[in-house]
N, CA, C, O and CB atoms as a CASP TS submission, in Angstrom:
PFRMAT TS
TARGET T0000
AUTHOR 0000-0000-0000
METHOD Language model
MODEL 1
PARENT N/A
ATOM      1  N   UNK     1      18.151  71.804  45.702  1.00  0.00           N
ATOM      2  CA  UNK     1      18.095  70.961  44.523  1.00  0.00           C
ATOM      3  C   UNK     1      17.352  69.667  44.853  1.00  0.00           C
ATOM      4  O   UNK     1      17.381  69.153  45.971  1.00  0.00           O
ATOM      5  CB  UNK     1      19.516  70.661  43.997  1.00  0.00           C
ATOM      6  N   UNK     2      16.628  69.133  43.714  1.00  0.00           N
ATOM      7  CA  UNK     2      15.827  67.672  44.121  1.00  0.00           C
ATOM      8  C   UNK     2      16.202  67.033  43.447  1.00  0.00           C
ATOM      9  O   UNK     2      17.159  67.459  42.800  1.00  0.00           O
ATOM     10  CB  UNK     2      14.443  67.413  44.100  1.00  0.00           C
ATOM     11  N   UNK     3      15.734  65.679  43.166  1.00  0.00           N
ATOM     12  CA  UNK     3      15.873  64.324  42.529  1.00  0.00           C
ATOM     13  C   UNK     3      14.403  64.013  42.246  1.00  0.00           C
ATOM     14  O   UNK     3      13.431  63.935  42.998  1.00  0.00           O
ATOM     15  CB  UNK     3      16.639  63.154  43.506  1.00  0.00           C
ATOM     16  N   UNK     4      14.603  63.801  40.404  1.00  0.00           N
ATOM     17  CA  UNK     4      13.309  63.217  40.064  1.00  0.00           C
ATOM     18  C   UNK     4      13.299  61.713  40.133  1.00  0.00           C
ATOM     19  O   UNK     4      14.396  61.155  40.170  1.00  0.00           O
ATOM     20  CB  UNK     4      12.901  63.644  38.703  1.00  0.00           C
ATOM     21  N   UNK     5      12.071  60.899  40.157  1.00  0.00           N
ATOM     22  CA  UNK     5      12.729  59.577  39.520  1.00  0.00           C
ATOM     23  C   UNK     5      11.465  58.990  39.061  1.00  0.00           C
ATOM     24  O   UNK     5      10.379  59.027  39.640  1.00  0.00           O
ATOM     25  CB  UNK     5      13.649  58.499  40.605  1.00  0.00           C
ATOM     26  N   UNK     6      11.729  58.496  38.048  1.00  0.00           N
ATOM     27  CA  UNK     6      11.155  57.760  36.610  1.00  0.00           C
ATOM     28  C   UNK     6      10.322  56.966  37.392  1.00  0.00           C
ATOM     29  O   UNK     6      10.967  56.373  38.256  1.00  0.00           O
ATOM     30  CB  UNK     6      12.281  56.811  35.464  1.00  0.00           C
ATOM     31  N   UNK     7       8.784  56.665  37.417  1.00  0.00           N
ATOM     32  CA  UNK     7       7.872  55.886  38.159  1.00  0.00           C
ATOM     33  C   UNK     7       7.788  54.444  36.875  1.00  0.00           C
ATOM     34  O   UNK     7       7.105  53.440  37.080  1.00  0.00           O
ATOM     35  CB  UNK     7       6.193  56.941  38.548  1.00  0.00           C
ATOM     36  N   UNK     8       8.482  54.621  35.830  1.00  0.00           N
ATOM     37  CA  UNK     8       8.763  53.530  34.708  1.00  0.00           C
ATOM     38  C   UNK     8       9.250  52.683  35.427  1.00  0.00           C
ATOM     39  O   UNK     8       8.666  51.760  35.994  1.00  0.00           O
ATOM     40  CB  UNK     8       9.670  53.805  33.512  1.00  0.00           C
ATOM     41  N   UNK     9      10.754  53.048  35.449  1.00  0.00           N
ATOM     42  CA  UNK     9      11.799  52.447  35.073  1.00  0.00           C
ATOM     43  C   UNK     9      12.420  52.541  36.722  1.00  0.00           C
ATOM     44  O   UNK     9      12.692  51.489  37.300  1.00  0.00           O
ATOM     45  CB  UNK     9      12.614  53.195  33.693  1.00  0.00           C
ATOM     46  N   UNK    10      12.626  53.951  37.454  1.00  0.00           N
ATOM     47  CA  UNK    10      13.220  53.870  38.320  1.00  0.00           C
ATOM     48  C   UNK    10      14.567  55.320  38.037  1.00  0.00           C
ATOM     49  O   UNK    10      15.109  55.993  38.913  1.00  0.00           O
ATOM     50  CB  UNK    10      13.547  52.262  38.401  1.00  0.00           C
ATOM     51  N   UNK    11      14.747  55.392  36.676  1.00  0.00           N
ATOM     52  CA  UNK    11      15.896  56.568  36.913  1.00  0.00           C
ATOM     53  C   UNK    11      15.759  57.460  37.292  1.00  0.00           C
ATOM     54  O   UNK    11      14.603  57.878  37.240  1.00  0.00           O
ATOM     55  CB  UNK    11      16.486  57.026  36.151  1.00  0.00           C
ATOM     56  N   UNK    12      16.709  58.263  37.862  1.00  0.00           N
ATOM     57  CA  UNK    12      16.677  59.271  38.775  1.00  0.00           C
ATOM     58  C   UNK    12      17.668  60.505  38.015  1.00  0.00           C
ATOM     59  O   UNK    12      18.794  60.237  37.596  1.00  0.00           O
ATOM     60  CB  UNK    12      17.226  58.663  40.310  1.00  0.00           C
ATOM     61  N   UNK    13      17.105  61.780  37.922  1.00  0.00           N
ATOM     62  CA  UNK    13      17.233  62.702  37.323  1.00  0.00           C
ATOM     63  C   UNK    13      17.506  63.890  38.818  1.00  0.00           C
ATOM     64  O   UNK    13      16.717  64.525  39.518  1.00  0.00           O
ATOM     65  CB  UNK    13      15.940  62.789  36.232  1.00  0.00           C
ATOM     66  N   UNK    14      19.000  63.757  38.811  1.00  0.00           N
ATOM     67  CA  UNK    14      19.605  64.327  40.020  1.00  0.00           C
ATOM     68  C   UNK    14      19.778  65.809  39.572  1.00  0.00           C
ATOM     69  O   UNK    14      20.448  65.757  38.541  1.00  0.00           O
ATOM     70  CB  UNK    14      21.047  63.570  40.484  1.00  0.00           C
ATOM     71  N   UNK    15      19.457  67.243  39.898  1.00  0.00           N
ATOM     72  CA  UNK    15      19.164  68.317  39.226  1.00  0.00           C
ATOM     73  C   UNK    15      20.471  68.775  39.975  1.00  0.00           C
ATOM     74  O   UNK    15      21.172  69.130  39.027  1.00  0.00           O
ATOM     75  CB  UNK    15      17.644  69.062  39.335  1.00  0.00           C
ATOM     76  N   UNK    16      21.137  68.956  41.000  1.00  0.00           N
ATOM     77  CA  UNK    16      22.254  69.148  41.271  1.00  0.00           C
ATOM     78  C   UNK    16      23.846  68.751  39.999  1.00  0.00           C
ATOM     79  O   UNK    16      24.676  69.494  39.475  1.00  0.00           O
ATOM     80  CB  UNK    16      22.107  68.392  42.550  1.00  0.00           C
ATOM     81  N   UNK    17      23.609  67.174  39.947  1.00  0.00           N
ATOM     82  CA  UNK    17      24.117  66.807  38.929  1.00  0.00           C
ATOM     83  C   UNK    17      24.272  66.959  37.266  1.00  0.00           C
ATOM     84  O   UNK    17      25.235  66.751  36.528  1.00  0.00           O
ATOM     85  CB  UNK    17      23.877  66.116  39.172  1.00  0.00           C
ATOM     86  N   UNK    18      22.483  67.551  36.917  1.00  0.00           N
ATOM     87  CA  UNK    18      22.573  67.871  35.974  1.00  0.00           C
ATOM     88  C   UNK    18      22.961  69.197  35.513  1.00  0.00           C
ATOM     89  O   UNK    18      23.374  69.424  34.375  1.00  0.00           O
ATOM     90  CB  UNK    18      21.772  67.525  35.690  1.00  0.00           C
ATOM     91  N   UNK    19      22.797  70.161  36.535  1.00  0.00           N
ATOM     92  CA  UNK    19      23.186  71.560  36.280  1.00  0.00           C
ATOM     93  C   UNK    19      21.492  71.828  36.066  1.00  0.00           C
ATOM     94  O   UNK    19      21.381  72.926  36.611  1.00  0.00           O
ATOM     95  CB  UNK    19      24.457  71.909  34.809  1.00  0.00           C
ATOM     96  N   UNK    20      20.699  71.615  35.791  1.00  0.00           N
ATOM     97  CA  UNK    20      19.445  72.021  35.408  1.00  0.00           C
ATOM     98  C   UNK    20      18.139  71.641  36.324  1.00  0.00           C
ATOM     99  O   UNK    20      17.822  70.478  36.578  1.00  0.00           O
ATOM    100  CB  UNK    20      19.308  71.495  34.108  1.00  0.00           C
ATOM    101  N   UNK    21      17.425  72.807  36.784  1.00  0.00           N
ATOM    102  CA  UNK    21      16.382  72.043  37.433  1.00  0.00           C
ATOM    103  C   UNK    21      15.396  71.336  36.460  1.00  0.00           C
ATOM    104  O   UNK    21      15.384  71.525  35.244  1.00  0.00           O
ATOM    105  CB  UNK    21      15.621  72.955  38.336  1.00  0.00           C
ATOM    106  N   UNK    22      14.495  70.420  37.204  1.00  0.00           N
ATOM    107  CA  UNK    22      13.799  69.702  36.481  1.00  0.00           C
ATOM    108  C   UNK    22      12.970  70.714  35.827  1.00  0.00           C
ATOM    109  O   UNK    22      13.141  71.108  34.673  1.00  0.00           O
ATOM    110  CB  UNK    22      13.151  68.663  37.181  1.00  0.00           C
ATOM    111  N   UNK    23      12.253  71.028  36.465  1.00  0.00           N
ATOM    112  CA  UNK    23      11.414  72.442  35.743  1.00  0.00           C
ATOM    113  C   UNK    23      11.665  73.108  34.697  1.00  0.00           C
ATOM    114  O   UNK    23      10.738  73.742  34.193  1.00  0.00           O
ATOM    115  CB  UNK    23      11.384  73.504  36.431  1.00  0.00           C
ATOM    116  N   UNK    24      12.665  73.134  34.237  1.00  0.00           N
ATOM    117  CA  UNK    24      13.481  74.109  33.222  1.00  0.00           C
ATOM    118  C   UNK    24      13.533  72.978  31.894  1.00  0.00           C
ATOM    119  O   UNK    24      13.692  73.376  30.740  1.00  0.00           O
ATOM    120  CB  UNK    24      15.340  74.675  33.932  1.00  0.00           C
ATOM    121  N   UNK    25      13.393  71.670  32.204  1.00  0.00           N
ATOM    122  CA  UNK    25      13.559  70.824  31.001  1.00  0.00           C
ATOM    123  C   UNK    25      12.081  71.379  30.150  1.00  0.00           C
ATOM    124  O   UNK    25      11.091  72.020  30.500  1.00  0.00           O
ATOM    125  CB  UNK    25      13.643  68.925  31.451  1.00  0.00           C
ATOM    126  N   UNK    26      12.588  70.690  28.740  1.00  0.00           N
ATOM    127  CA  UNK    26      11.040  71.013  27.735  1.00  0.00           C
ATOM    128  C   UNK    26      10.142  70.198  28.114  1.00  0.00           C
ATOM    129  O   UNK    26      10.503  69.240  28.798  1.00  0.00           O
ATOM    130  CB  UNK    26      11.053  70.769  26.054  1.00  0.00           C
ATOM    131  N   UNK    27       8.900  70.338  27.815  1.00  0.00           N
ATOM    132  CA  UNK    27       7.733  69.322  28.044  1.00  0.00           C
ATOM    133  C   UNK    27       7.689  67.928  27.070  1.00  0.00           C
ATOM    134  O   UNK    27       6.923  66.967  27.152  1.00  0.00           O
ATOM    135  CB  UNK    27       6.330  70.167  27.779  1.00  0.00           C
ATOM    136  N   UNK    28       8.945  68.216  25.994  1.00  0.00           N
ATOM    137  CA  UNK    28       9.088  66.746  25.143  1.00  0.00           C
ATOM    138  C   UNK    28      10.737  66.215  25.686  1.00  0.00           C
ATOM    139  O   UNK    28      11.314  65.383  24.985  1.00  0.00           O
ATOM    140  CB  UNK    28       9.007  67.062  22.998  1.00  0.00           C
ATOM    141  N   UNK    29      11.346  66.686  26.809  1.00  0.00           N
ATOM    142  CA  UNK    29      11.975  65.740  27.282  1.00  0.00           C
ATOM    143  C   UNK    29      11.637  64.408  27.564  1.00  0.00           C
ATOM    144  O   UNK    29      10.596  64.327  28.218  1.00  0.00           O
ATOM    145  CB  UNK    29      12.304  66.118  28.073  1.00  0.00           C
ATOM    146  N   UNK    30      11.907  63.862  27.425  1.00  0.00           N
ATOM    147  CA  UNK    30      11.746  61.782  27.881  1.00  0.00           C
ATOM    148  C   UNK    30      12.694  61.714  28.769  1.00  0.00           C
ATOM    149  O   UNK    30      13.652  62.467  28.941  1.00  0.00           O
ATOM    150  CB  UNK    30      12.202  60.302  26.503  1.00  0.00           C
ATOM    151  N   UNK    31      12.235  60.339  29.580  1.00  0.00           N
ATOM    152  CA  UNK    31      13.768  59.555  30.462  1.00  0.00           C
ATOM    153  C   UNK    31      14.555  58.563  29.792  1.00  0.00           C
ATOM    154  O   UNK    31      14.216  57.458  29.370  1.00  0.00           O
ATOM    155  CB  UNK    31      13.397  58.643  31.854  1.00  0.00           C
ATOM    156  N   UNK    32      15.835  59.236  29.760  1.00  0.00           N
ATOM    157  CA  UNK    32      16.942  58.867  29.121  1.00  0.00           C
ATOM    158  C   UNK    32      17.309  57.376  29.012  1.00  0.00           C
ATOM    159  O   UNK    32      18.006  56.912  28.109  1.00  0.00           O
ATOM    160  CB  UNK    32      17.904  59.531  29.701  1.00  0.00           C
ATOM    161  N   UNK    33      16.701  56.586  30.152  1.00  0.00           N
ATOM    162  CA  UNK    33      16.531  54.951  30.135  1.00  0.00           C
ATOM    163  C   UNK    33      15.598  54.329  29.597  1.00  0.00           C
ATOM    164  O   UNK    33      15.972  53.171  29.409  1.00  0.00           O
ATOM    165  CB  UNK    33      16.433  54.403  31.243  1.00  0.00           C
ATOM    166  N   UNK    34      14.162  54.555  29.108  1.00  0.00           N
ATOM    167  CA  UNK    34      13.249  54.143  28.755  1.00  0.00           C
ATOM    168  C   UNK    34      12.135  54.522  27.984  1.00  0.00           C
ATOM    169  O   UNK    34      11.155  53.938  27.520  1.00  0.00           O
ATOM    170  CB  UNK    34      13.070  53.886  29.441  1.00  0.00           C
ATOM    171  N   UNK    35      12.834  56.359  27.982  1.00  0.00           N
ATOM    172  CA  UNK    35      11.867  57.011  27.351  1.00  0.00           C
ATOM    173  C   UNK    35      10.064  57.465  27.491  1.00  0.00           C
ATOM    174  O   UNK    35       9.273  57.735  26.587  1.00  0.00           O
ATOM    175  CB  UNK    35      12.073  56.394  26.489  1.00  0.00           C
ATOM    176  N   UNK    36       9.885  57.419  28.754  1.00  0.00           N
ATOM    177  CA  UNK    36       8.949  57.879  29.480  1.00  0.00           C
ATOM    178  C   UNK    36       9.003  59.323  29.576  1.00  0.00           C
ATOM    179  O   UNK    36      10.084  59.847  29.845  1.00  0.00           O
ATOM    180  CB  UNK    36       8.973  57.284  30.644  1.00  0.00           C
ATOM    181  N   UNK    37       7.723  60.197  29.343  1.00  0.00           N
ATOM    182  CA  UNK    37       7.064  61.814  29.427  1.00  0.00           C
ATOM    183  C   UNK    37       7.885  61.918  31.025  1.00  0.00           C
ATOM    184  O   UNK    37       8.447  61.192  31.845  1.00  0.00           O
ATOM    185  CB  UNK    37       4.745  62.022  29.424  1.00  0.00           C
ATOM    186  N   UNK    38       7.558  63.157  30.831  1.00  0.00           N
ATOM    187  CA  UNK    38       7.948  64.316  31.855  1.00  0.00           C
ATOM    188  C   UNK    38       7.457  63.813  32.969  1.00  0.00           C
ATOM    189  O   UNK    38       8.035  63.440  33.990  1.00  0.00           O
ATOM    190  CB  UNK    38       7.382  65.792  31.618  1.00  0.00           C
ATOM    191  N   UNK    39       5.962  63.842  32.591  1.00  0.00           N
ATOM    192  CA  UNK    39       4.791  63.715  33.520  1.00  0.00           C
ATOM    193  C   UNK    39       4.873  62.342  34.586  1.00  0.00           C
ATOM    194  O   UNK    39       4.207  62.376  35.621  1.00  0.00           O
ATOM    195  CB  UNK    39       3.417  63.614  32.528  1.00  0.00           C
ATOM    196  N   UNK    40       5.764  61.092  34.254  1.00  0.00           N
ATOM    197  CA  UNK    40       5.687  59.891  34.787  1.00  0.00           C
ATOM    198  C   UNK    40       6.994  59.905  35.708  1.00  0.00           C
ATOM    199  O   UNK    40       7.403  58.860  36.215  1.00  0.00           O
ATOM    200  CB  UNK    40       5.585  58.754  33.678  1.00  0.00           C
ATOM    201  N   UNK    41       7.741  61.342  35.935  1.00  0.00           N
ATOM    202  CA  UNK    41       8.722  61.595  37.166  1.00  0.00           C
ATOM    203  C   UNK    41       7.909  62.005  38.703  1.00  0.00           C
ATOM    204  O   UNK    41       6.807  62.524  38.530  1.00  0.00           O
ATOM    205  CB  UNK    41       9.786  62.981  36.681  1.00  0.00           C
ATOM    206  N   UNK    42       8.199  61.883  39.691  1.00  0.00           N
ATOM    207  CA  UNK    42       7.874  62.409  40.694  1.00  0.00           C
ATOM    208  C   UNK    42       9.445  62.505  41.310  1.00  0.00           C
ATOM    209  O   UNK    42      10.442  61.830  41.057  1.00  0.00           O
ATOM    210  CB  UNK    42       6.707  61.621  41.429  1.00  0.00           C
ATOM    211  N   UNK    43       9.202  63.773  42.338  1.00  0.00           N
ATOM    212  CA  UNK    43      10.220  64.088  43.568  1.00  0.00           C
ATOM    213  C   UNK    43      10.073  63.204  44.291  1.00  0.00           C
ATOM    214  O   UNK    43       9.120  62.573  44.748  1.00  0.00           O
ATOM    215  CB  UNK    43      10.112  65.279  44.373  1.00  0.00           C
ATOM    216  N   UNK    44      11.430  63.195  44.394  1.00  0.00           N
ATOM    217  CA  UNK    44      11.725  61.791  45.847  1.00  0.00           C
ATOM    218  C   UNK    44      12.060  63.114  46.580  1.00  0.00           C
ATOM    219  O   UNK    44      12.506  64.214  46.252  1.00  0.00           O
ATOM    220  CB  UNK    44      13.431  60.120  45.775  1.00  0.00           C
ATOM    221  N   UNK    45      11.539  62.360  48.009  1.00  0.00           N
ATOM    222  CA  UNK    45      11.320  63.275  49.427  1.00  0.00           C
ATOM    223  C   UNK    45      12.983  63.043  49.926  1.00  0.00           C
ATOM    224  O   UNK    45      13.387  63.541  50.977  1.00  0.00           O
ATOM    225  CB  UNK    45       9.839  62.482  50.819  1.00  0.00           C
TER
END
């Protein structure tokens, strides 16, 4: 399991936690803090 995190804002989208991998979200998901695209997450190492 990974951790995304918001290159916005900073939130982190823990896929363990969510039950869901990131991958599996829709392409009109946003981040839940600021509302930033899909596209503006990266994997933290």
């Amino acid at each position: 399991m990974s951790v995304w995190k918001c290159t916005i804002c900073g939130y982190e989208y823990d896929e363990e936690k969510e039950g869901k991998k990131f991958s599996e979200l829709p392409d009109t998901w946003t981040c839940p803090m600021c509302g930033a695209k899909k596209s503006a997450f990266v994997e933290k190492k």
